[in-house]
C-alpha positions as a Python dict, from the first residue, in 0.01 Angstrom:
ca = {
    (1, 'X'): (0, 0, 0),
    (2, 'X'): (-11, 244, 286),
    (3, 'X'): (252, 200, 561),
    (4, 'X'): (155, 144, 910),
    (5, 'X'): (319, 380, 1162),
    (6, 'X'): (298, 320, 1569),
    (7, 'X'): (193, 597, 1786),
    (8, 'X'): (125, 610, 2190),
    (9, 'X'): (-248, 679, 2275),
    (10, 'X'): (-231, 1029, 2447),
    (11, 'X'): (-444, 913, 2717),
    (12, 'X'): (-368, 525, 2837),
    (13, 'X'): (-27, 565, 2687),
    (14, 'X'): (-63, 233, 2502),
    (15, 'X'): (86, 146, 2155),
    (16, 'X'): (-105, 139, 1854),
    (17, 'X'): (-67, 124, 1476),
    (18, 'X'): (-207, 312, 1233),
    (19, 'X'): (-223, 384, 862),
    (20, 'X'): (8, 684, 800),
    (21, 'X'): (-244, 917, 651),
    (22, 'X'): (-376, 1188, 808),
    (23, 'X'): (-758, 1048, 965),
    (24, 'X'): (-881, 960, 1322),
    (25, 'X'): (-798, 636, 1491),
    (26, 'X'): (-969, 486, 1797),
    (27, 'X'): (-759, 352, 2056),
    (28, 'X'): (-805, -14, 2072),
    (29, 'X'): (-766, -29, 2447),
    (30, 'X'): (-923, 254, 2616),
    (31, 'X'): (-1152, 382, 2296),
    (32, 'X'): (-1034, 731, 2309),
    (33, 'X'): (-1018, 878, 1937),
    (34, 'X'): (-679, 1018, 1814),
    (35, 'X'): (-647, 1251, 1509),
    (36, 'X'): (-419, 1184, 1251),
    (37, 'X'): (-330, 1512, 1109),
    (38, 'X'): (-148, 1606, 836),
    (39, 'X'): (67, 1846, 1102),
    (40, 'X'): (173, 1543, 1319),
    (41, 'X'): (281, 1418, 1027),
    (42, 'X'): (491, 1669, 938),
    (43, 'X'): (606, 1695, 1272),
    (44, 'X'): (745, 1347, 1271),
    (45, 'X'): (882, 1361, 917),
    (46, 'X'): (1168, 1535, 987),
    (47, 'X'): (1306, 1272, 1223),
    (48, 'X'): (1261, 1039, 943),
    (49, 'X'): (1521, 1274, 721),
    (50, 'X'): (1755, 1266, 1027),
    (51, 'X'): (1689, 888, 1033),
    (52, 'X'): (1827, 872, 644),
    (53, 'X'): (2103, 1135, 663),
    (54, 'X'): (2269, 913, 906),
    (55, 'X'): (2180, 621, 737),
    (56, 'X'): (2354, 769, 481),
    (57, 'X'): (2667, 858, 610),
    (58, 'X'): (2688, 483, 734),
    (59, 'X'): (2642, 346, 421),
    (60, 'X'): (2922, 584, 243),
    (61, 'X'): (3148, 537, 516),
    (62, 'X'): (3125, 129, 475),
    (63, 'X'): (3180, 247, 98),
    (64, 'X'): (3490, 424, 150),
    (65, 'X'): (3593, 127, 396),
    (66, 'X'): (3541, -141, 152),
    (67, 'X'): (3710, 40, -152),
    (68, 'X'): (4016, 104, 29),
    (69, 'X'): (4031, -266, 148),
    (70, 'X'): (4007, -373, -225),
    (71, 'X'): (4261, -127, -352),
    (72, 'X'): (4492, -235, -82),
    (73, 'X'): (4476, -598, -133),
    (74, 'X'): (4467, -530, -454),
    (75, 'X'): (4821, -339, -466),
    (76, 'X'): (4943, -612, -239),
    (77, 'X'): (4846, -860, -463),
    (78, 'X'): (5033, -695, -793),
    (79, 'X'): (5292, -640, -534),
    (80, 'X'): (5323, -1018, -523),
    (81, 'X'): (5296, -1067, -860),
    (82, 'X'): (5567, -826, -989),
    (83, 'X'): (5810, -1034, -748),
    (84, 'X'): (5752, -1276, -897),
    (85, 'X'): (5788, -1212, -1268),
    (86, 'X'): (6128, -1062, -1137),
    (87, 'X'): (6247, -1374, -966),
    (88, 'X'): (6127, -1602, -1286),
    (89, 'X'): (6007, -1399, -1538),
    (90, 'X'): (5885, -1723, -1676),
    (91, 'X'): (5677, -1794, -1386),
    (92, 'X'): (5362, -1735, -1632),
    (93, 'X'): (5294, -1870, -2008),
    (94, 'X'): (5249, -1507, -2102),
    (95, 'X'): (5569, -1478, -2306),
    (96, 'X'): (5575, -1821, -2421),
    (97, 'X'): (5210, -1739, -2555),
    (98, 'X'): (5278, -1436, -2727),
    (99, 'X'): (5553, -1635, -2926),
    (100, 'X'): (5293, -1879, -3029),
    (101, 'X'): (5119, -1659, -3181),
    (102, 'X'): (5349, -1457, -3347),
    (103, 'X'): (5513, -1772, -3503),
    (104, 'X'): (5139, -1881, -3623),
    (105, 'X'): (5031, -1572, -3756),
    (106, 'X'): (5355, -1583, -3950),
    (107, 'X'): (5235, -1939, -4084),
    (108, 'X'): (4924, -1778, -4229),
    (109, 'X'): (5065, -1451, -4352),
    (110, 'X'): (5031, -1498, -4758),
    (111, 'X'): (5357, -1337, -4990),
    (112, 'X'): (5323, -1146, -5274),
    (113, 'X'): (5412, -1373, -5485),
    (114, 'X'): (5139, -1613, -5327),
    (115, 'X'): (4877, -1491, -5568),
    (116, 'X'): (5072, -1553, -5880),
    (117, 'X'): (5144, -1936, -5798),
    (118, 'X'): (4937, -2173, -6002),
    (119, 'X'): (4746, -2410, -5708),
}
């Protein structure tokens, strides 16, 4: 699909829009034809590019922004919770959790001797 640009007719100074490919357009007010060349294109191309490299610079900025936002909430956060596993360091069933399964892996854990019983 070919993107429509808008230009000012160069003699009733009206808008109009146009394919952007290089061809001539008639003004839909005054009839006057305007050609579309493939310099005027070029010509206005480069604004596009400063259009993007600030566009861009936005965007990383709002980057940067937003990842130093998350790391510092982030730190606060683990701030919080290493308070707290100092105040009660039972405050989670982390511990209590890794004991259950120590104590059931022991359960299935077979001896040596296992294999020689008769079942």
């Amino acid at each position: 699909m070919v993107k429509k640009i808008i230009i000012r007719c160069p003699k009733c100074k009206k808008k109009m829009k146009i394919s952007d490919k290089p061809a001539k357009y008639r003004c839909p007010n005054c009839g006057e034809i305007y050609k579309y060349t493939l310099l005027k294109k070029t010509v206005a191309y480069p604004g596009k590019i400063v259009a993007g490299v600030f566009q861009t610079g936005r965007d990383i900025v709002t980057g940067v922004k937003t990842k130093y936002t998350m790391t510092k909430n982030t730190a606060k956060y683990m701030k919080q919770v290493k308070k707290n596993m100092k105040a009660d360091p039972n405050w989670s069933n982390v511990k209590k959790e890794e004991n259950r399964m120590k104590e059931a892996e022991k359960g299935n854990k077979k001896s040596f001797f296992d294999k020689f019983k008769k079942k």
